[in-house]
PASEBA-1860 file (N, C-alpha, C; in nm, 3 decimals):
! residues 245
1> XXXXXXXX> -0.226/-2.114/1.122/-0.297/-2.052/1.010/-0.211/-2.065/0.884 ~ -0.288/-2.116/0.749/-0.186/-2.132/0.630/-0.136/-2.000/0.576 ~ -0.057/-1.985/0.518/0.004/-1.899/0.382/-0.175/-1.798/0.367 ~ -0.215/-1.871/0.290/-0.304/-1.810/0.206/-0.454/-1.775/0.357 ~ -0.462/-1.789/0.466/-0.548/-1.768/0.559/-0.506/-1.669/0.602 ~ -0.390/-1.661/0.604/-0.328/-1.501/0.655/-0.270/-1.355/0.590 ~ -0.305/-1.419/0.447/-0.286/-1.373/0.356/-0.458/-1.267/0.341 ~ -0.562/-1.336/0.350/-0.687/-1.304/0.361/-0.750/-1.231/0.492
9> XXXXXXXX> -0.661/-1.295/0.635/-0.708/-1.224/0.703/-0.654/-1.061/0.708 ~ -0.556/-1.042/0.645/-0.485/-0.906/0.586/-0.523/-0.852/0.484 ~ -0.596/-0.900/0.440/-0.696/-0.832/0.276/-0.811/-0.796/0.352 ~ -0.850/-0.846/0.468/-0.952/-0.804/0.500/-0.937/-0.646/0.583 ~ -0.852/-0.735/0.662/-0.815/-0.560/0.765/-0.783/-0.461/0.676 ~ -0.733/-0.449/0.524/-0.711/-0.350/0.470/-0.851/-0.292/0.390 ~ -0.941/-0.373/0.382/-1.069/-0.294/0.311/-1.160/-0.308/0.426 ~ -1.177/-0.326/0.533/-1.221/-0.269/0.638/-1.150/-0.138/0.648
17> XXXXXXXX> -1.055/-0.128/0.688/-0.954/0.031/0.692/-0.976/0.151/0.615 ~ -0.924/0.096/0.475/-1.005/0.165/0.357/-1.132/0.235/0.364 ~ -1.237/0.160/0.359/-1.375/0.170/0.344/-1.427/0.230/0.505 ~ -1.321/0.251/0.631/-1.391/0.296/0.797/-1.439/0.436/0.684 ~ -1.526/0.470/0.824/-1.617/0.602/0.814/-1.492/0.700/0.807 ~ -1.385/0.751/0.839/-1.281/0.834/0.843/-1.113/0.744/0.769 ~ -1.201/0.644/0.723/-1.127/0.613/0.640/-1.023/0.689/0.572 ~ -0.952/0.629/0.476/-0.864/0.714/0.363/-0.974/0.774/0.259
25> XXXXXXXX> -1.081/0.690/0.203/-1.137/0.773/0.144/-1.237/0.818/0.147 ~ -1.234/0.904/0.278/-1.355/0.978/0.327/-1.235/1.091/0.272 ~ -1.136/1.154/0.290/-1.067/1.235/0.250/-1.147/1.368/0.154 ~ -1.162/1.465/0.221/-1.251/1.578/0.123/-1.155/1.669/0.068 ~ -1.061/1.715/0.162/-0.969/1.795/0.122/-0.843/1.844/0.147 ~ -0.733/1.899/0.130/-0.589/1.924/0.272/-0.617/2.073/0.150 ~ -0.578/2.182/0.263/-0.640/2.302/0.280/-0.452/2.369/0.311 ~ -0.434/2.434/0.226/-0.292/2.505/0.308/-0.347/2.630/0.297
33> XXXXXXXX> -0.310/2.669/0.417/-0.364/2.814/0.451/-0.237/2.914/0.512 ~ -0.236/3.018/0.547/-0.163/3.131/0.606/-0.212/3.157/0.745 ~ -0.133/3.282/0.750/-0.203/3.322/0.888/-0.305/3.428/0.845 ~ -0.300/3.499/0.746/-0.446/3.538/0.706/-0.543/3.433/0.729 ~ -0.708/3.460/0.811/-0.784/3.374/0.813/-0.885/3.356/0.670 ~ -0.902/3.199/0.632/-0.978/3.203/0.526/-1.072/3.072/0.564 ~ -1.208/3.112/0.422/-1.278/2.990/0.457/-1.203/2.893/0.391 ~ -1.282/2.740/0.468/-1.273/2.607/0.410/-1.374/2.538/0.342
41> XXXXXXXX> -1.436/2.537/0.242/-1.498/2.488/0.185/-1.567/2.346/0.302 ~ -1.677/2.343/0.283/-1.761/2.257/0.408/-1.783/2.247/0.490 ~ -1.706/2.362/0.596/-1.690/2.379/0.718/-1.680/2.517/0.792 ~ -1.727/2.564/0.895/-1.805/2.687/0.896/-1.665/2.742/0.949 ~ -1.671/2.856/0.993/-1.568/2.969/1.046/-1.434/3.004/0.934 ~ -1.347/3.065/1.015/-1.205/3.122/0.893/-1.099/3.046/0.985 ~ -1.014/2.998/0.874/-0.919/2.910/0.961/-0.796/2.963/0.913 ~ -0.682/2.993/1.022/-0.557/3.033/1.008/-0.480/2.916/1.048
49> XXXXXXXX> -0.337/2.949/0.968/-0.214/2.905/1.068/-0.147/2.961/1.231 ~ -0.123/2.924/1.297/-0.093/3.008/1.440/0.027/3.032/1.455 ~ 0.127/2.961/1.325/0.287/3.009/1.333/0.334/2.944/1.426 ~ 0.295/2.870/1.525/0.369/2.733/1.607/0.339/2.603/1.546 ~ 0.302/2.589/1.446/0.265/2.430/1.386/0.163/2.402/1.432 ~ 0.037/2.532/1.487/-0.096/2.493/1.511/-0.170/2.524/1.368 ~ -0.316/2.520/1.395/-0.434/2.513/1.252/-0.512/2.606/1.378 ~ -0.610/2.746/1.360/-0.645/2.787/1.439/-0.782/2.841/1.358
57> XXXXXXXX> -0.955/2.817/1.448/-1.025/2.824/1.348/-1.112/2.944/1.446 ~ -1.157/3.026/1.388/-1.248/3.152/1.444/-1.371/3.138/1.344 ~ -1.451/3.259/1.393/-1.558/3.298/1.347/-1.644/3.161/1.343 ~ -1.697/3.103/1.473/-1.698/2.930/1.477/-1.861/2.966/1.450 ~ -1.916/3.065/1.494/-2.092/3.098/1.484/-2.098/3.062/1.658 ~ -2.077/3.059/1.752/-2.057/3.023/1.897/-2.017/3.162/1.990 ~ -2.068/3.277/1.974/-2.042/3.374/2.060/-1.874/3.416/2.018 ~ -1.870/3.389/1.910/-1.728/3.391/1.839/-1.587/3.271/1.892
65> XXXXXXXX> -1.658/3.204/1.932/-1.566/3.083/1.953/-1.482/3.062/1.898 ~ -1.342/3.025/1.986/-1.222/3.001/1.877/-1.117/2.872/1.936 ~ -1.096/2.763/1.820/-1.060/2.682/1.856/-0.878/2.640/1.798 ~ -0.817/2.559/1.831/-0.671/2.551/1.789/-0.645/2.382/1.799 ~ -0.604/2.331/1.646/-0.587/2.226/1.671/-0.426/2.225/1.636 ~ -0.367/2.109/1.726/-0.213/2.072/1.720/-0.176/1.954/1.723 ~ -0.071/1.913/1.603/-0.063/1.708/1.642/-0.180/1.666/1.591 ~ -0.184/1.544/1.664/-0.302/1.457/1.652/-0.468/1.486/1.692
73> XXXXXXXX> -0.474/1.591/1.722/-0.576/1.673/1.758/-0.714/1.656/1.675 ~ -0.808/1.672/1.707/-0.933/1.670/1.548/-1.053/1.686/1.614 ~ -1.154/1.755/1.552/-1.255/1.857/1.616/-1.375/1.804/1.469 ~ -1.481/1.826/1.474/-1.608/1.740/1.396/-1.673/1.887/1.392 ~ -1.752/1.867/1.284/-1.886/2.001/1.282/-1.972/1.906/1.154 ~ -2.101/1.850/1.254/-2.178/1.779/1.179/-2.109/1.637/1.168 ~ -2.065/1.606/1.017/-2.046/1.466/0.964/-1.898/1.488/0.944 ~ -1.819/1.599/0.898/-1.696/1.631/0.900/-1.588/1.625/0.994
81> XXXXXXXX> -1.470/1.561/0.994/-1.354/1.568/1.084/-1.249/1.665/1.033 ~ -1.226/1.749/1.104/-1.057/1.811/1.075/-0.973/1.766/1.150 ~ -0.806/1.788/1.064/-0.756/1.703/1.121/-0.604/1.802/1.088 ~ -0.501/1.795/1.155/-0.347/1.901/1.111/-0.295/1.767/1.044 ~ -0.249/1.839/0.914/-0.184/1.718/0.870/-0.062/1.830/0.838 ~ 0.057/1.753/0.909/0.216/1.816/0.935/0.296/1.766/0.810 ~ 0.341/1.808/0.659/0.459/1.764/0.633/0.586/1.844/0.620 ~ 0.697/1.790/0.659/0.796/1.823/0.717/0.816/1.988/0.768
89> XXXXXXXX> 0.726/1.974/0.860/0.653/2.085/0.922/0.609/2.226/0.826 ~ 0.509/2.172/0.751/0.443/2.265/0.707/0.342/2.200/0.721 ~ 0.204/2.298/0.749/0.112/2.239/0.793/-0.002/2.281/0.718 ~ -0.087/2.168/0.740/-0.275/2.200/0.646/-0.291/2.118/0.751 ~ -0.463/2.163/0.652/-0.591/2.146/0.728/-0.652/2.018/0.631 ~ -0.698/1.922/0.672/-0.741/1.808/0.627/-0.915/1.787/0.671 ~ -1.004/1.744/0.614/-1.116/1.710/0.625/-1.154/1.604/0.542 ~ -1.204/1.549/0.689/-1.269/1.410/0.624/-1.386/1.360/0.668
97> XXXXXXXX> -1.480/1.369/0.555/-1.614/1.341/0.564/-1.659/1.194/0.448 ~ -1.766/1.146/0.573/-1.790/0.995/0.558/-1.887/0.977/0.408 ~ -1.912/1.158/0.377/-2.046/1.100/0.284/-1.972/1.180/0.174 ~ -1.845/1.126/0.142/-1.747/1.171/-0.006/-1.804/1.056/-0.066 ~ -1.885/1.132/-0.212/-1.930/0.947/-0.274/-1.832/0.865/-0.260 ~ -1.685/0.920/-0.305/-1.565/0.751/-0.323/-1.587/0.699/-0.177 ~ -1.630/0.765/-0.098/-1.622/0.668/0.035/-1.755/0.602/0.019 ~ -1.850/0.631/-0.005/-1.965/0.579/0.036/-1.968/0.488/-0.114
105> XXXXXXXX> -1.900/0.510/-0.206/-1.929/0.392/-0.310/-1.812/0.274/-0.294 ~ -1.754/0.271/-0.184/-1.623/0.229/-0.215/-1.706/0.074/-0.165 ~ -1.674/-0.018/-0.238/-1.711/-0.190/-0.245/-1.577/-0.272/-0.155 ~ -1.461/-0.282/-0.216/-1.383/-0.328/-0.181/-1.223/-0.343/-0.269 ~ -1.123/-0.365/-0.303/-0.978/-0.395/-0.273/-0.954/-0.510/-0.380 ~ -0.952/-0.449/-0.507/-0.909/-0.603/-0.615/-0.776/-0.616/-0.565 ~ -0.772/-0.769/-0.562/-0.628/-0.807/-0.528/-0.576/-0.912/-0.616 ~ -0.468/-0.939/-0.628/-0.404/-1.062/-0.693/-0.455/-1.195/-0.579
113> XXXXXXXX> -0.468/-1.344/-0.664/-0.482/-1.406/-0.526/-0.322/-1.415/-0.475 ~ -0.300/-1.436/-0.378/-0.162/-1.535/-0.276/-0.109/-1.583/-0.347 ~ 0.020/-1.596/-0.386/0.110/-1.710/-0.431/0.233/-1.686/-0.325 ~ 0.268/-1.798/-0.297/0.392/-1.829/-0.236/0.543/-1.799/-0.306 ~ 0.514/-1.781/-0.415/0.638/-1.789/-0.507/0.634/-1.620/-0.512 ~ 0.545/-1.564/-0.530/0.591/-1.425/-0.447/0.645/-1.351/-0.380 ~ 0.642/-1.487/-0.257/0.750/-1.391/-0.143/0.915/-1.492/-0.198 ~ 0.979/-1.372/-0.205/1.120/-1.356/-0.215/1.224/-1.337/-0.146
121> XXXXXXXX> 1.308/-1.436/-0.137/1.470/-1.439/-0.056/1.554/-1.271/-0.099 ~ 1.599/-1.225/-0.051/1.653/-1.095/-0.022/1.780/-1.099/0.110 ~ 1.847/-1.012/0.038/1.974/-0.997/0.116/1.990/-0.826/0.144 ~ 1.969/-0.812/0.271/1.979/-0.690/0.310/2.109/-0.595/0.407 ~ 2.116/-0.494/0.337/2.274/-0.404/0.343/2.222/-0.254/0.397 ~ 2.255/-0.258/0.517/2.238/-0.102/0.577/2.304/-0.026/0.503 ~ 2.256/0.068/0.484/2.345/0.224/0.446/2.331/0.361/0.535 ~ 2.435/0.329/0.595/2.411/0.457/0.774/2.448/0.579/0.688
129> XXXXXXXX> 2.376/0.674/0.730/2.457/0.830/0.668/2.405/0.892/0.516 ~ 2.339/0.749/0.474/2.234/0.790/0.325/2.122/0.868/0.346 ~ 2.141/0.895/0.236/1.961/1.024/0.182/1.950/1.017/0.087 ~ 1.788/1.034/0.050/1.801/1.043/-0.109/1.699/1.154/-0.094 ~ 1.671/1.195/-0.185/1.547/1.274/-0.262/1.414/1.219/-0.310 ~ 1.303/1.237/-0.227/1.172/1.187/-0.283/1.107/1.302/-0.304 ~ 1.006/1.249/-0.421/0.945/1.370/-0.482/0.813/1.299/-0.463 ~ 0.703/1.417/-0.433/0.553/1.382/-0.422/0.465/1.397/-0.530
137> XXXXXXXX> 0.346/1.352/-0.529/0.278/1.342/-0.655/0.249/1.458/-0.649 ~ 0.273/1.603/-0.619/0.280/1.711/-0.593/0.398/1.788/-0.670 ~ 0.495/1.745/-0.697/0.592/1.788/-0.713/0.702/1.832/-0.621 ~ 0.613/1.845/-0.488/0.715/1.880/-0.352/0.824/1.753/-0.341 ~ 0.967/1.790/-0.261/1.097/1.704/-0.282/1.097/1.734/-0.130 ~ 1.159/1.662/-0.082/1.205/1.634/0.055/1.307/1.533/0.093 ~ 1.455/1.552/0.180/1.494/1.431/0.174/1.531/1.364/0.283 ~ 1.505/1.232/0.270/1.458/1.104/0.367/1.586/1.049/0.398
145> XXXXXXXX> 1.615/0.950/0.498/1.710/0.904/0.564/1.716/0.757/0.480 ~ 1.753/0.666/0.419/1.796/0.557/0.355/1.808/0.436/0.445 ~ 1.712/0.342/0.482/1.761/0.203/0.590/1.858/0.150/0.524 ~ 1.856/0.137/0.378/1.906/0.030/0.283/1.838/-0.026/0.197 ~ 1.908/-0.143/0.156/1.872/-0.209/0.032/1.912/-0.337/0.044 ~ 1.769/-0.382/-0.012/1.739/-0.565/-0.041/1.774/-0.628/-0.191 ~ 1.862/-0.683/-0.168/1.893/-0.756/-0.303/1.858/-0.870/-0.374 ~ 1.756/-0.890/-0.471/1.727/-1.027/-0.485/1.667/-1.013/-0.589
153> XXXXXXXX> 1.653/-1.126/-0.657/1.648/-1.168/-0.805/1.493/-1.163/-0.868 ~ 1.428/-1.055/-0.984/1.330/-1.087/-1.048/1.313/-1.121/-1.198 ~ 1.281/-1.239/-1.214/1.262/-1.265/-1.331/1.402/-1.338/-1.390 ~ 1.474/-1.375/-1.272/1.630/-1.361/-1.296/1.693/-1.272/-1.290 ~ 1.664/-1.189/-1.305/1.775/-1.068/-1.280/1.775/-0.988/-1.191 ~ 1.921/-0.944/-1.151/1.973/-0.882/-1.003/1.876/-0.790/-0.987 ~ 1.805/-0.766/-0.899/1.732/-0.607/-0.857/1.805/-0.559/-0.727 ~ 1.736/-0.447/-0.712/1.753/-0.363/-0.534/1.605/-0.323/-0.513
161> XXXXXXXX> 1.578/-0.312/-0.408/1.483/-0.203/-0.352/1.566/-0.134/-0.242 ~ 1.536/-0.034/-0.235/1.542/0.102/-0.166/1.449/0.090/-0.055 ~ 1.466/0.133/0.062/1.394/0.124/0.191/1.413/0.222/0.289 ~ 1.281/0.260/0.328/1.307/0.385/0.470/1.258/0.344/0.563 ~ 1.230/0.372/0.709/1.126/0.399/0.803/1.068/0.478/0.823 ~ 0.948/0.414/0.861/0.809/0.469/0.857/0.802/0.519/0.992 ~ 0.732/0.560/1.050/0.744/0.666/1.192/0.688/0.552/1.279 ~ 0.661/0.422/1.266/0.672/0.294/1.331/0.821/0.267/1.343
169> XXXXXXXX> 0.880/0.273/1.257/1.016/0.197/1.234/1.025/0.079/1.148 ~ 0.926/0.075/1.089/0.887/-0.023/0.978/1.001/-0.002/0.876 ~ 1.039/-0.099/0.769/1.135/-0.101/0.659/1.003/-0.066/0.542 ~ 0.986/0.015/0.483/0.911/0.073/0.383/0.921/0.071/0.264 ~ 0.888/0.042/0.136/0.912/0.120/0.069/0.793/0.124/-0.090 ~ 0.855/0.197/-0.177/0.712/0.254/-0.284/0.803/0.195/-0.393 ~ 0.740/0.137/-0.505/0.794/0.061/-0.659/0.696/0.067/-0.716 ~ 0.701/0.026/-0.845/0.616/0.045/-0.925/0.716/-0.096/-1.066
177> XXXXXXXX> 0.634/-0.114/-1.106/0.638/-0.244/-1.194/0.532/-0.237/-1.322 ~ 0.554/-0.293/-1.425/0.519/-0.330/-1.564/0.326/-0.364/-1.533 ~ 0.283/-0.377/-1.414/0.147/-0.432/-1.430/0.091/-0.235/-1.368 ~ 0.195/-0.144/-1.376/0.085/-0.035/-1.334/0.065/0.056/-1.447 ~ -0.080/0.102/-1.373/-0.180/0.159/-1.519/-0.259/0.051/-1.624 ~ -0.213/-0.077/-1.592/-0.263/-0.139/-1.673/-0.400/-0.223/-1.597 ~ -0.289/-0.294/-1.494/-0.403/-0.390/-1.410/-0.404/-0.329/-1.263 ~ -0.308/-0.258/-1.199/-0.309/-0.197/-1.103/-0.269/-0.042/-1.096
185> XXXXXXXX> -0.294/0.048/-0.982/-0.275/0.129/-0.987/-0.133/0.168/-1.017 ~ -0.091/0.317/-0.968/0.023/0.378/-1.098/0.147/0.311/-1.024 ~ 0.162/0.303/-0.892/0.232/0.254/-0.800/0.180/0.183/-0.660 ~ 0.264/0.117/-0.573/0.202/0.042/-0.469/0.277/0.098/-0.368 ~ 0.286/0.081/-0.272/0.335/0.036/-0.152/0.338/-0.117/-0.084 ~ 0.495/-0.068/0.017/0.530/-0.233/0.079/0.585/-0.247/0.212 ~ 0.528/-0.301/0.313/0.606/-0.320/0.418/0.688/-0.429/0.417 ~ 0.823/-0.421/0.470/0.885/-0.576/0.393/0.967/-0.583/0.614
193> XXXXXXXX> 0.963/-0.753/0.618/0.971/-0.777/0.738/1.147/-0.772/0.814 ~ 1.162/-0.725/0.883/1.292/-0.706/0.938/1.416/-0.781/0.948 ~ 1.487/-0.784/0.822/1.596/-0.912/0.814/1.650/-0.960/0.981 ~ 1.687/-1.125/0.929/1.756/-1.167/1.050/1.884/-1.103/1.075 ~ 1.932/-1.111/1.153/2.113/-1.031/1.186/2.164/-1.074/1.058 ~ 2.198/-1.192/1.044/2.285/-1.219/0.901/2.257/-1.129/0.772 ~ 2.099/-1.065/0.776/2.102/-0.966/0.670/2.010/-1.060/0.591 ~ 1.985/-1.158/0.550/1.885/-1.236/0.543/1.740/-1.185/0.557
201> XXXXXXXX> 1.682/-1.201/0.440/1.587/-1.099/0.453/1.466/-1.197/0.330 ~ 1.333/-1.136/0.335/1.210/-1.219/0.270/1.151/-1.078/0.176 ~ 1.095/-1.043/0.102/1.026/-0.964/-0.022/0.916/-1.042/-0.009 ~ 0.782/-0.963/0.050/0.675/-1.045/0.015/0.570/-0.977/-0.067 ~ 0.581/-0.956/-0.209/0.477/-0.904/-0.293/0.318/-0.902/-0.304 ~ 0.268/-1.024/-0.191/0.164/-1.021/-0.169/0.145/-0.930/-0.107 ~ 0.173/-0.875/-0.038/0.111/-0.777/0.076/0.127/-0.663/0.030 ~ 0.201/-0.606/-0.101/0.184/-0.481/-0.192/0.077/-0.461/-0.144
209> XXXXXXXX> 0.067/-0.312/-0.153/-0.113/-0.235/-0.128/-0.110/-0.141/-0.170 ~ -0.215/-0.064/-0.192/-0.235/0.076/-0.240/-0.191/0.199/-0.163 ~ -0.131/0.300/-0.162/-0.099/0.421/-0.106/-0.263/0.457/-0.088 ~ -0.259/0.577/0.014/-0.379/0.625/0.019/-0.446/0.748/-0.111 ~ -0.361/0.790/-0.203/-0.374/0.847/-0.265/-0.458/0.780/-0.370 ~ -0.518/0.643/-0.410/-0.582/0.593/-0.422/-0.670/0.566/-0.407 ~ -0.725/0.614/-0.305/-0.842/0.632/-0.255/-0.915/0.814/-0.222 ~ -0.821/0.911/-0.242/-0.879/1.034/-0.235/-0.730/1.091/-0.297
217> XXXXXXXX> -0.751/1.150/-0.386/-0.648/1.250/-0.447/-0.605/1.409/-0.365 ~ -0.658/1.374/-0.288/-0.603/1.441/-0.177/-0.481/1.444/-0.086 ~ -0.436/1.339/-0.079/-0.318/1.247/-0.006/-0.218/1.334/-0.138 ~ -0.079/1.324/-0.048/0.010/1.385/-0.111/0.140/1.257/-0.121 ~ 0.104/1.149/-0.172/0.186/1.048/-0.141/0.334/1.007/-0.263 ~ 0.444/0.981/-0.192/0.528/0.998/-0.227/0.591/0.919/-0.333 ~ 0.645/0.946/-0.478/0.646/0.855/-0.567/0.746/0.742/-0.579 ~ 0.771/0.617/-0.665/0.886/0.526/-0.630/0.989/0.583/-0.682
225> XXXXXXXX> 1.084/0.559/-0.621/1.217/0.583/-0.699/1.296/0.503/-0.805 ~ 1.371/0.573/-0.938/1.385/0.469/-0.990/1.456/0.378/-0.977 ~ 1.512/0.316/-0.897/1.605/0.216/-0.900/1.510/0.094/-0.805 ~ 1.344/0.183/-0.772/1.259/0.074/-0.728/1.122/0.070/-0.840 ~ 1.169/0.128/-0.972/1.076/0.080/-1.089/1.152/-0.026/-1.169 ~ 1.081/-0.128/-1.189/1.066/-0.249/-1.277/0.985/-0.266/-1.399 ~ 1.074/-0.281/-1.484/0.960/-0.354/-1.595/0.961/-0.534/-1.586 ~ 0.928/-0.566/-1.495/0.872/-0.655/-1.495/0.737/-0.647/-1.461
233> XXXXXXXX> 0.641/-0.747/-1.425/0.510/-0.744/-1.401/0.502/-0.829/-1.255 ~ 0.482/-0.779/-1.154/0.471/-0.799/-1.018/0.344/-0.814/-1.023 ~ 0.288/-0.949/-1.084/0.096/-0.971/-1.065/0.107/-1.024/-0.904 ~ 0.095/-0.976/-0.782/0.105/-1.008/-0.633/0.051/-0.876/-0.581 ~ -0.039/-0.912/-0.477/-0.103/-0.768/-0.400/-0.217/-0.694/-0.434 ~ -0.264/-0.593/-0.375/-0.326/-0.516/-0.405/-0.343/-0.482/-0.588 ~ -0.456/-0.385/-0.613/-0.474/-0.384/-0.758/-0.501/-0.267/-0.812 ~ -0.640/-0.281/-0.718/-0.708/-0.160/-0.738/-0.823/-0.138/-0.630
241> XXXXX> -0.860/-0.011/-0.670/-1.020/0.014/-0.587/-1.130/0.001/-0.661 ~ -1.224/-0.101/-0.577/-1.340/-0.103/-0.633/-1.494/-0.015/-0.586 ~ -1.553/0.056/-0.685/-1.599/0.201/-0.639/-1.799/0.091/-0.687 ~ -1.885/0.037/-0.611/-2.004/0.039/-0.605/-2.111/0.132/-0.681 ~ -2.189/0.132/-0.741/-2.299/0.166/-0.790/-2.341/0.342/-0.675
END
């Protein structure tokens, strides 16, 4: 399969993904609640916290039925999914319903086309024992464990990116560049592929994509750091969302 065939068959799996029925932007709401029980907007009964990192929902209309979701857990009423969404163990309540217009208008995934000259030679340097500080489009801070940093040249000149793992173990990371707000959203996301032993490593800008916060402002997704903002213009990847009639 060429460069640019696999390049497409990955544009595709991402606005299939996007656009599933429980998609990212079916996203209705993340709900932080107490252990006082309260309503949720769209969804029937009073929902508490249970103080073990459960979501616990009563008053269901069911002979007083009472249900407890934990983890990966998720329970439907009608067209709606709930779902525990855990960060760094504090917990909400997430709902996601298929008939949020952005989901149901959502078309598809402007992208840059493929260029080869995109993906980039990189030299990659563990840093064992690092942390930094990320801050969410929330304002919430939390701090993350550091894989390292890829070194390699844009525009000519020396850069770094900054990199974590993802709860895959993926090398991760969030930047932002001179083409956001303008032609793409405010920031992207990047999975970048696992240097050889020598540290030898590839930057492939095509495969930039959108955070999910892009698709429902609901997502609490985490911003780039600066030493992974550029003023240059990274035209490679993802763009934007395209929202249908």
């Amino acid at each position: 399969m060429s460069f640019e065939d696999e390049w497409r068959e990955w544009h595709r799996a991402r606005e299939s993904y996007a656009g599933a029925e429980y998609g990212p932007a079916a996203l209705e709401s993340t709900n932080w609640l107490i252990t006082e029980p309260a309503a949720v907007e769209g969804v029937p009964g009073l929902w508490a916290l249970t103080g073990d990192g459960g979501i616990r929902g009563s008053e269901l209309g069911t002979s007083g039925s009472i249900v407890t979701l934990r983890g990966g857990e998720t329970i439907r009423f009608g067209r709606r999914e709930l779902r525990v969404f855990d960060r760094n163990g504090v917990v909400a309540l997430r709902v996601f319903n298929p008939r949020r217009p952005q989901r149901e208008r959502f078309s598809a995934i402007d992208a840059y086309p493929p260029r080869k000259g995109w993906r980039l030679r990189a030299v990659f340097e563990s840093t064992p024992g690092e942390h930094i500080t990320v801050t969410a489009v929330d304002g919430q801070r939390h701090e993350s464990a550091v894989a390292g940093r890829l070194r390699f040249e844009l525009d000519g000149i020396p850069r770094t990116l900054t990199v974590t793992r993802n709860a895959h173990g993926d090398l991760t990371a969030v930047f932002a560049d001179g083409t956001n707000g303008i032609e793409t959203y405010r920031f992207r996301f990047l999975v970048v592929e696992e240097p050889a032993d020598d540290g030898s490593a590839w930057i492939d800008f095509n495969r930039a994509y959108l955070p999910p916060c892009a698709f429902s402002d609901q997502f609490l997704c985490p911003l780039p750091l600066d030493e992974n903002t550029y003023t240059s213009s990274i035209r490679a990847g993802e763009r934007a969302v395209i929202l249908g009639r």
